[in-house]
C-alpha positions as CSV (number, residue, x, y, z in Angstrom):
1,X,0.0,0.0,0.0
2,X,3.1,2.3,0.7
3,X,4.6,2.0,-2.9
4,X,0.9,2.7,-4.3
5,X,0.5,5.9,-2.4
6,X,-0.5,5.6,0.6
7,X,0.5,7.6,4.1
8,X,0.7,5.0,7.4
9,X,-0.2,6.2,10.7
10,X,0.0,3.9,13.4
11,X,-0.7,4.6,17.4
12,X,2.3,2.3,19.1
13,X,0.2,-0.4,21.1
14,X,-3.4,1.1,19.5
15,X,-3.6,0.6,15.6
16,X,-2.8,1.4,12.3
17,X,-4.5,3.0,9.8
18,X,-4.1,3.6,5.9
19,X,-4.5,7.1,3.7
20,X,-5.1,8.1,0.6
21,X,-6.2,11.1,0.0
22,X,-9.0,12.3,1.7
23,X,-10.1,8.2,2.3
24,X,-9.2,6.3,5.1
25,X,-8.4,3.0,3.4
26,X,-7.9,0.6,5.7
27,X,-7.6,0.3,9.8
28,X,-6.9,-2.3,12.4
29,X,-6.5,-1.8,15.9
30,X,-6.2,-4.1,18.8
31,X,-9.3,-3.3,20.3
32,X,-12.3,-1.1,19.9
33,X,-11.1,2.2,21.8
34,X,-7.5,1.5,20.2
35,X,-9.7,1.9,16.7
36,X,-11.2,5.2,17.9
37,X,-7.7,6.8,18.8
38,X,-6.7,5.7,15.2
39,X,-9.5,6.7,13.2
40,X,-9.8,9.9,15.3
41,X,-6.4,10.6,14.4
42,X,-6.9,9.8,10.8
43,X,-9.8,11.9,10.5
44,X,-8.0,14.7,11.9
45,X,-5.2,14.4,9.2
46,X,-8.0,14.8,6.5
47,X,-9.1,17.7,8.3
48,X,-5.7,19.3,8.5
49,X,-5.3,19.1,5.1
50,X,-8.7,20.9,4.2
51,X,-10.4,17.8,3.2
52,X,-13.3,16.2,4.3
53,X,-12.9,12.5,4.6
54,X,-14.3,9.3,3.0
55,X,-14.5,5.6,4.3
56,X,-16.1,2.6,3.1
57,X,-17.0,-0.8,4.5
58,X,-19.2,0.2,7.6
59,X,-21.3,-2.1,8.7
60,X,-23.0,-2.4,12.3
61,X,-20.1,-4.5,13.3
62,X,-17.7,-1.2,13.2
63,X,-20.5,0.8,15.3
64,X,-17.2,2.5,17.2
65,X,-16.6,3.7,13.8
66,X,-19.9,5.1,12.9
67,X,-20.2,6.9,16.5
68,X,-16.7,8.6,15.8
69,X,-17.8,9.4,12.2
70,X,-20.8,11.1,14.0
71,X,-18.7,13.1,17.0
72,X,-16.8,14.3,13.9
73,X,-20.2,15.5,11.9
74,X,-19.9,13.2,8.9
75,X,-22.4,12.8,6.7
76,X,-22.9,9.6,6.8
77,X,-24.5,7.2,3.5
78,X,-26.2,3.9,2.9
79,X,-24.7,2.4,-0.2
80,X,-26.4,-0.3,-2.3
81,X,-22.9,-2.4,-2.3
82,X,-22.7,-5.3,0.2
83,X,-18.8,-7.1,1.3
84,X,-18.7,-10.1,0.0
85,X,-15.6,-12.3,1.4
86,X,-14.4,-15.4,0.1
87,X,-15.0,-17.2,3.6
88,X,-14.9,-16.4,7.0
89,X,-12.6,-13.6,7.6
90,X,-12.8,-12.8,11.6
91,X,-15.6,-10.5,12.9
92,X,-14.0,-7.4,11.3
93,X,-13.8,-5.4,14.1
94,X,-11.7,-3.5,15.0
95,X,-11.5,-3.5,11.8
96,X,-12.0,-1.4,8.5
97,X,-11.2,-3.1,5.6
98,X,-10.4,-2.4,1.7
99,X,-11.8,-3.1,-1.1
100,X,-8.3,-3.7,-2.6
101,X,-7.0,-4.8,-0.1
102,X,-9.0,-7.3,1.6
């Protein structure tokens, strides 16, 4: 993800998360508040930059993600698309995942 672009941010002992652009691309944490420190974080790097940021991939599993989204006054969209996996992948959370990189 590095060589295709993308800006890493990691919280030592908390999470990681993935940029590009204005869209948080991917996040894992340890646990759920971990994922609110990162995704707060990443959110705020959008913001610094002017931009007002994008994510993908919520479902009710990432509901930490959705009330952060929310503290930060996103608008927030239901999407037609669904997330298909090719098997059982883990519950997801704390967890946003990619598209791409899935």
């Amino acid at each position: 993800m590095l060589q295709g672009g993308h800006e890493l941010l990691v919280a030592p002992d908390r999470g990681y998360a993935m940029l590009r652009g204005r869209e948080v691309r991917l996040l894992g944490a340890f646990d759920d508040d971990g994922a609110r420190t990162v995704l707060r974080g990443a959110l705020a790097r959008i913001a610094g930059r002017g931009e007002s940021a994008h994510l993908e991939f919520l479902t009710v599993r990432q509901q930490w993600a959705i009330d952060v989204c929310v503290d930060a006054r996103l608008d927030l969209q239901a999407d037609c698309g669904c997330v298909f996996t090719g098997g059982y992948v883990g519950p997801f959370t704390p967890y946003l995942p990619s598209g791409a990189y899935l």
